[in-house]
Steps between C-alpha positions, in 0.01 A plus 500: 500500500625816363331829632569875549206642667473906438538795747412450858390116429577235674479072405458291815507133521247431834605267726337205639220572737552284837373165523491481887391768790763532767297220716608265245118464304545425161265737295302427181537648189190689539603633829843639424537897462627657189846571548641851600888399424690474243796490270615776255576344153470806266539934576457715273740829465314696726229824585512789244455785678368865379802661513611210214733367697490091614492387859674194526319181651515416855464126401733298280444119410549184743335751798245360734242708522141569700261633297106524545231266504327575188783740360618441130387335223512080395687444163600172383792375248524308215693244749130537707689659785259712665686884643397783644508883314479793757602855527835551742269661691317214600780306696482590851816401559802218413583219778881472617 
């Protein structure tokens, strides 16, 4: 998979959502919450500001991120990967 998203865009690749609360109960697929984490595959070259200048991005690729619940958009690859588009500006933040 080849691609450059443009502007402030960012491609993440979801990860798994957990299989088991912290008691140890294994939940069904129909119980499990979308995920909120991710990783960054893809940036684009940043926010084009007024002045017509370009702000860099605060992200670059392999981050983990946080992002929210329903924040970005599903697009899937010819591979039948599915990834996440979003704005920069909705990552809350990236995980150390």
């Amino acid at each position: 998979m080849d691609i450059k998203p443009l502007g402030d865009r960012v491609i993440v690749k979801a990860l798994e959502a957990e299989t088991k609360t912290k008691g140890g109960i294994v939940l069904p697929d129909t119980a499990k919450e979308k995920p909120q984490e991710g990783k960054v595959v893809a940036v684009g070259m940043g926010k084009t500001l007024e002045s017509g200048t370009v702000k860099p991005m605060e992200v670059k690729v392999g981050d983990k991120v946080l992002y929210g619940k329903y924040s970005g958009n599903i697009i899937t690859t010819k591979e039948g990967e599915e990834l996440l588009e979003m704005r920069e500006e909705d990552i809350i933040a990236i995980v150390k």
